[in-house]
C-alpha positions as CSV (number, residue, x, y, z in Angstrom):
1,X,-11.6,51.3,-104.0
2,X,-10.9,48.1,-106.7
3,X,-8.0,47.1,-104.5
4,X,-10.8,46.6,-101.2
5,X,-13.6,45.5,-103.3
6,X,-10.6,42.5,-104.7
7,X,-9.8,41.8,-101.3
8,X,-13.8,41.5,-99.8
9,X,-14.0,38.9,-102.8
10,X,-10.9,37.1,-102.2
11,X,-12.6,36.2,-98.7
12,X,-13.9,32.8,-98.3
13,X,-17.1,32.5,-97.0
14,X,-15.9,31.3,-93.3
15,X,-13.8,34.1,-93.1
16,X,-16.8,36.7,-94.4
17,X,-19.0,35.5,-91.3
18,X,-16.5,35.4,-89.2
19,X,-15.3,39.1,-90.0
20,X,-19.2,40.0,-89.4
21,X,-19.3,38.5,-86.1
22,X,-16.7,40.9,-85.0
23,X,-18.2,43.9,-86.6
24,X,-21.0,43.5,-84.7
25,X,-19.5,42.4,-81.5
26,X,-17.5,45.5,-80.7
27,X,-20.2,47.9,-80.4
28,X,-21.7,45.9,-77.8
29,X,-18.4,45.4,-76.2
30,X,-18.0,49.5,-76.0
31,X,-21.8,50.0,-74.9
32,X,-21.1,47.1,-72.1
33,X,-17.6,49.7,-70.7
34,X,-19.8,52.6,-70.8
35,X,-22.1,51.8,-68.9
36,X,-19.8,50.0,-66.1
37,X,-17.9,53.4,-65.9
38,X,-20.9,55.3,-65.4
39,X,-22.4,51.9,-63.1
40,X,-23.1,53.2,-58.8
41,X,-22.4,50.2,-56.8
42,X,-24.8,49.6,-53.8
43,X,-23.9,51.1,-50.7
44,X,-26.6,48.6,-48.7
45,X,-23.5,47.0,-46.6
46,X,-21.6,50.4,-46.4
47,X,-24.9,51.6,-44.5
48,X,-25.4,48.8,-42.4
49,X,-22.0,48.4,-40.9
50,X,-22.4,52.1,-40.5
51,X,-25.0,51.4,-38.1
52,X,-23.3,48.7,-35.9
53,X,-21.8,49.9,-33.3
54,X,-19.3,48.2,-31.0
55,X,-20.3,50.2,-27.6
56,X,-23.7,49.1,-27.4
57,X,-25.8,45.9,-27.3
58,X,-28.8,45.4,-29.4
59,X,-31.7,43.4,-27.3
60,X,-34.8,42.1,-29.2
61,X,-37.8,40.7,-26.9
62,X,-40.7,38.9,-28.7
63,X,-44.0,39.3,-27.1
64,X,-45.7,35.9,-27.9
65,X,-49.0,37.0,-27.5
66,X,-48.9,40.3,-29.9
67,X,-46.4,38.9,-31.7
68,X,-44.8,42.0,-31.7
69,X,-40.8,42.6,-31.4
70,X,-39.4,45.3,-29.2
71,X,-35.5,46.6,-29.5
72,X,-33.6,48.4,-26.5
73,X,-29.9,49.3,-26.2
74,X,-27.9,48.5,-23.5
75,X,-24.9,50.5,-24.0
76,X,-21.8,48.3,-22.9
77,X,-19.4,49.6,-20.3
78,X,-15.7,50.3,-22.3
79,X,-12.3,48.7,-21.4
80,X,-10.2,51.0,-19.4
81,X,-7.1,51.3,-21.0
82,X,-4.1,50.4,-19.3
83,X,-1.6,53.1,-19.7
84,X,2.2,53.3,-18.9
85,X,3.3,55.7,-16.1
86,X,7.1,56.4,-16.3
87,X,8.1,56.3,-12.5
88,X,9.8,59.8,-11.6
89,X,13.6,60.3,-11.7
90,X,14.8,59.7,-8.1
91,X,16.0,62.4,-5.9
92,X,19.5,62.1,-4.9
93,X,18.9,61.5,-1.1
94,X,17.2,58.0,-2.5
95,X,19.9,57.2,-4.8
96,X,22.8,58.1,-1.9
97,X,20.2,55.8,0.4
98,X,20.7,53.3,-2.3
99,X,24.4,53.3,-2.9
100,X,24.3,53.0,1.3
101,X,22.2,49.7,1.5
102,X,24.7,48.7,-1.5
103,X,27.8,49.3,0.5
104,X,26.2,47.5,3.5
105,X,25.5,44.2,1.8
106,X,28.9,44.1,1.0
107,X,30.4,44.6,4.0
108,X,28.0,41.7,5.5
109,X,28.8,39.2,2.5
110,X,32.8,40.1,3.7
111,X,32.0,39.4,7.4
112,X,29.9,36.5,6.9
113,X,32.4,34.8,5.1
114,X,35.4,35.2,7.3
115,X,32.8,33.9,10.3
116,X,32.1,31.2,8.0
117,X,35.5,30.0,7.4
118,X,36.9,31.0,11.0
119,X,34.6,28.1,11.8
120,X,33.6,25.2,9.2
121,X,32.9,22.9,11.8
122,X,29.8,25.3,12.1
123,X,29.5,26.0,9.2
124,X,28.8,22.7,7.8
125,X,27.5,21.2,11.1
126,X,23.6,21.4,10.0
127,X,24.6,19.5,6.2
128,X,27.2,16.9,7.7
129,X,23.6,16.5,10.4
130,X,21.3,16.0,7.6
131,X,23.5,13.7,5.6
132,X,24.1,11.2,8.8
133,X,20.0,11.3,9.2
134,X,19.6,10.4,5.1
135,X,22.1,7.5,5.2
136,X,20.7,5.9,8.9
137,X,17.0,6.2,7.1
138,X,18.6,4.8,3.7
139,X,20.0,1.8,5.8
140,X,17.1,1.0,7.5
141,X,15.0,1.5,4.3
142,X,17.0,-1.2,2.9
143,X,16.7,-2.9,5.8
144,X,12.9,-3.0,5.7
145,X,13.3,-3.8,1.9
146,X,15.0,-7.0,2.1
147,X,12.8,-8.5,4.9
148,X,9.8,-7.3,2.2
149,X,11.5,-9.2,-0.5
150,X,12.0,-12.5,2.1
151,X,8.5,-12.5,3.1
152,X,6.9,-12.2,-0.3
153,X,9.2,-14.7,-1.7
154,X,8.1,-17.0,1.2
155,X,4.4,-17.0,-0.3
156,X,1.4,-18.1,1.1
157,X,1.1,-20.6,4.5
158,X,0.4,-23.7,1.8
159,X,3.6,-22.6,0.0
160,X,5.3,-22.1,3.5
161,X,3.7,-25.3,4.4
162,X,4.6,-27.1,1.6
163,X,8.5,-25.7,1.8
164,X,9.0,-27.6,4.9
165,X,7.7,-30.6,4.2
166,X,9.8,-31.1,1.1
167,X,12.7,-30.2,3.8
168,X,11.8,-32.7,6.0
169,X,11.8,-35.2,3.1
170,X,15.3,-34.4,2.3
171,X,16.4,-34.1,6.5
172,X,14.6,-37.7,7.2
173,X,15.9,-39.3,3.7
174,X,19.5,-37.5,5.1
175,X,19.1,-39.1,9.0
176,X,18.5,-42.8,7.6
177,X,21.5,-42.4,5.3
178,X,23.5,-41.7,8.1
179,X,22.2,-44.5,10.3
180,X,23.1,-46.8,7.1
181,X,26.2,-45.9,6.8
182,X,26.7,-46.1,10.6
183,X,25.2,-49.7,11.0
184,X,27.1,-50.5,8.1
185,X,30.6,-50.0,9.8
186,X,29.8,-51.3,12.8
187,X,28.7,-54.6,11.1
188,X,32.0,-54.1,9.2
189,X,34.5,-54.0,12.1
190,X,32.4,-56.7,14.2
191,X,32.0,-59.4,10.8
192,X,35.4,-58.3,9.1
193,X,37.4,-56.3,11.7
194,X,38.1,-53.8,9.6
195,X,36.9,-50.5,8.3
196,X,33.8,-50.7,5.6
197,X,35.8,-48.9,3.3
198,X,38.6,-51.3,3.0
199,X,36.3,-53.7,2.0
200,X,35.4,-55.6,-1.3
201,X,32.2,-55.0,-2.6
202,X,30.9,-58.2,-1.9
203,X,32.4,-57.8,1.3
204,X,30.3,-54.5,1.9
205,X,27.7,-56.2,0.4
206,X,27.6,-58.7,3.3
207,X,28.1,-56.2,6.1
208,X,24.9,-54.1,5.0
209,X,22.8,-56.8,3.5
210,X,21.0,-57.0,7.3
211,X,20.1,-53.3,6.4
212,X,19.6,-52.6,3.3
213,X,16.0,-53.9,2.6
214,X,15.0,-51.9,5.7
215,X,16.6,-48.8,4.3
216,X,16.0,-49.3,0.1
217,X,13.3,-47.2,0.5
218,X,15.3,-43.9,1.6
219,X,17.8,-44.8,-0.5
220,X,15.9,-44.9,-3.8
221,X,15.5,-42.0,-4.8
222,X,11.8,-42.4,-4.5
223,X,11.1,-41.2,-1.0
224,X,11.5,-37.3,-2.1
225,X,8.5,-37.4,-3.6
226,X,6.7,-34.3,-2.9
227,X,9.1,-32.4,-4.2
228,X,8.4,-33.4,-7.8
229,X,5.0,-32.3,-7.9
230,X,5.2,-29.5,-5.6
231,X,3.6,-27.2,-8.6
232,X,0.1,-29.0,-8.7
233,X,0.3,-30.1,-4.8
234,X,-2.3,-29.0,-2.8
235,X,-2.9,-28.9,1.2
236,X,-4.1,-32.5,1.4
237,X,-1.7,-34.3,-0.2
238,X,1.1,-32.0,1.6
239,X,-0.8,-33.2,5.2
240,X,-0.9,-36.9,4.2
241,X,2.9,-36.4,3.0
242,X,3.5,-35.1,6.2
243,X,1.8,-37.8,8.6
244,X,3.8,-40.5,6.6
245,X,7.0,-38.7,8.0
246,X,6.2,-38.4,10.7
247,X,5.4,-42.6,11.0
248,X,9.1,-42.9,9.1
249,X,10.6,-41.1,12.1
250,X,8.7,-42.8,14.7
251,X,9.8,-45.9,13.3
252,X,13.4,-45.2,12.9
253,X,13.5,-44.0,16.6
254,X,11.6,-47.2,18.1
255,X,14.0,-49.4,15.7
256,X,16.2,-52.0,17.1
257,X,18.9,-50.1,15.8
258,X,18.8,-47.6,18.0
259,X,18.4,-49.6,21.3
């Protein structure tokens, strides 16, 4: 009895609260388990899932002038279930039938073959057909492909237009060359006697100087004109290009050189 009575005075004064805190806090604690054992938890859910059920379907109408609500039940038509059926065991005239049609196919897929290979010609008659049919259409396909391609790539009639007349630049500039060169040499053997090749270049010079003013301009490089701005020409220019030509060859034809 002095030992406890010591030790209760030994306590510091935190400590002596402290230790009555938990003196009184663990008959609450006990009251607070007893009454949780002897607690009924609500069965309010329990008894309305007990009332749901999942064969019938709960209508409620409003009546908007009472303001009354009326339930019916429609009761809802169940899923058949599907249920396995083992077939019955076969009777031995269908398995014999069976084993028959079994032995039958094999005896065709025996025959069949050795028709088959008494005659591939035959055989393979209707493929090796097909395959002569695919490559003719494949032939002219391509065919019909590659005039495709050359007609795109031809353009429009101004680019058409405007094709040929760059060509005729180059085929007139081409024809007075050659006239040049031809009047040249005959100048050559009539002044020198011999061929315009063989001579100097102030002999050449002497044999062509009757020509060459009237033919500077094919010469220069300048008469292919249309050609340069063939990107930004347009069908005016092109007919006025081609008109000029046109004069060039008249000219050349009605020339004294020619008569």
């Amino acid at each position: 009895m002095t030992n406890k009575t010591d030790e209760t005075q030994e306590l510091s004064p935190f400590l002596k609260r402290q230790a009555e805190i938990m003196a009184a806090r663990t008959p609450q604690d006990r009251d607070i388990e007893e009454r949780q054992k002897h607690a009924l938890v609500p069965a309010v859910n329990e008894t309305a899932q007990s009332k749901i059920n999942p064969d019938n379907l709960v209508i409620d109408r409003l009546n908007l002038e009472t303001g009354e609500t009326s339930s019916r039940v429609v009761q809802l038509t169940p899923q058949p279930t599907q249920r396995f059926i083992k077939p019955a065991p076969l009777t031995l005239d269908e398995v014999r039938e069976q084993l028959v049609n079994a032995g039958n196919s094999i005896d065709s897929a025996k025959e069949q073959y050795q028709s088959d290979t008494g005659s591939l010609d035959a055989f393979y008659q209707e493929r090796n057909a097909l395959k002569s049919e695919i490559t003719e259409i494949l032939t002219k396909l391509s065919e019909k492909q590659g005039r495709l391609r050359e007609l795109e790539s031809a353009g429009t009639p101004k680019d058409q237009y405007l094709t040929k007349i760059i060509a005729s630049e180059r085929e007139v500039v081409g024809i007075a060359g050659a006239l040049f060169t031809t009047l040249s040499e005959q100048a050559a053997q009539r002044i020198f006697g011999i061929p315009f090749n063989e001579l100097s270049d102030d002999g050449k010079r002497d044999a062509s100087a009757r020509f060459r003013k009237v033919f500077q301009r094919f010469t220069s490089g300048f008469y292919v004109r249309l050609g340069r701005t063939a990107k930004t020409a347009t069908v005016d220019p092109i007919g006025s290009r081609a008109d000029e030509l046109l004069n060039d060859v008249s000219d050349l034809i009605d020339s004294e050189y020619l008569k």
